[in-house]
C-alpha positions as CSV (number, residue, x, y, z in Angstrom):
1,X,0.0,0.0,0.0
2,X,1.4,3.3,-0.6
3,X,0.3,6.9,1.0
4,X,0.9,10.0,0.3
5,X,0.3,13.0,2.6
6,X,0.3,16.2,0.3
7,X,1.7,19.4,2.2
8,X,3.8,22.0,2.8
9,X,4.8,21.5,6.2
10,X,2.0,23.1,8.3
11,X,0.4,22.2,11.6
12,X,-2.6,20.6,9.5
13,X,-0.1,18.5,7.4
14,X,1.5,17.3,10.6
15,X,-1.6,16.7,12.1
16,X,-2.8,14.5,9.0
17,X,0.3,12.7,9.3
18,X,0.3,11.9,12.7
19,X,-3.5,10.8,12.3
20,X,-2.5,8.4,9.3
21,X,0.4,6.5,11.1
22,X,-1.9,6.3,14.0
23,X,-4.2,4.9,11.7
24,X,-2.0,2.1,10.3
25,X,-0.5,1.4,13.4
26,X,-3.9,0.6,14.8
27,X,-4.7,-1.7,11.7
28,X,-1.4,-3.5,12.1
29,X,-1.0,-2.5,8.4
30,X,2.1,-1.9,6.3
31,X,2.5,0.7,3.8
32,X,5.0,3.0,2.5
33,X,3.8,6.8,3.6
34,X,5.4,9.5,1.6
35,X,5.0,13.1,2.4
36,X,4.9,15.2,-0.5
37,X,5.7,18.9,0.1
38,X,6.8,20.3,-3.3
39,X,3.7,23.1,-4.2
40,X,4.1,22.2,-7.8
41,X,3.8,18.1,-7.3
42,X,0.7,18.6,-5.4
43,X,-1.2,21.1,-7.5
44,X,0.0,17.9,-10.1
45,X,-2.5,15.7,-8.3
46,X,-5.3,18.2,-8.2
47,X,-4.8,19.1,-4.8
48,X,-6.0,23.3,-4.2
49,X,-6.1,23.3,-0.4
50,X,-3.7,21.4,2.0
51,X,-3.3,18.9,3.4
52,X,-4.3,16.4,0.9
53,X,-4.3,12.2,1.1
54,X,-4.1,9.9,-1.4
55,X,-4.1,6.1,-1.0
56,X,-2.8,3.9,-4.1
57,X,-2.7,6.7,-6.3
58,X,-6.4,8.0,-5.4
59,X,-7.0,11.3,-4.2
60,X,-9.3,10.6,-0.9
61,X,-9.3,14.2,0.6
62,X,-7.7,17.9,0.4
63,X,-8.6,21.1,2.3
64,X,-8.9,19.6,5.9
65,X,-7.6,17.2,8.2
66,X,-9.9,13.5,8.2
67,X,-10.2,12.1,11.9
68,X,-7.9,8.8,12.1
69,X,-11.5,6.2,12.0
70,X,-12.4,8.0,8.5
71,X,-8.5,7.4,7.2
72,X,-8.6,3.7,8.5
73,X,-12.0,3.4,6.5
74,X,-10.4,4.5,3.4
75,X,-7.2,1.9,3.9
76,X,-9.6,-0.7,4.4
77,X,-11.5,-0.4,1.5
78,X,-8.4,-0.2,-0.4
79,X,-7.4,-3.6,1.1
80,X,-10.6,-5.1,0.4
């Protein structure tokens, strides 16, 4: 599985990342989690507002911060 957090850095992208280990940890899942902060990469996957999450290459959520149960339903149905 592979996640990116898309960010430049700010409290919120932190935040997202923290909640997306979190999130993984819980699940007992692996995946490779890659924070993107170059402006120009993100605005590349469509992303306007940070932070933004993609899981396997799909754009889940940008513009706020997704509580961790809402990021482990997304993983989920990505392993399913």
């Amino acid at each position: 599985m592979e996640i990116k957090v898309l960010g430049t850095g700010c409290a919120r992208c932190k935040a997202l990342e923290q909640n997306v280990m979190n999130a993984l940890a819980e699940m007992g899942v692996a995946a490779d989690v890659e924070k993107v902060t170059d402006i120009n990469k993100i605005t590349d996957y469509g992303v306007m507002m940070t932070p933004g999450l993609m899981v396997n290459n799909k754009l889940k959520v940008f513009g706020r911060v997704p509580d961790k149960e809402e990021i482990k339903k997304w993983i989920q149905e990505e392993i399913s």
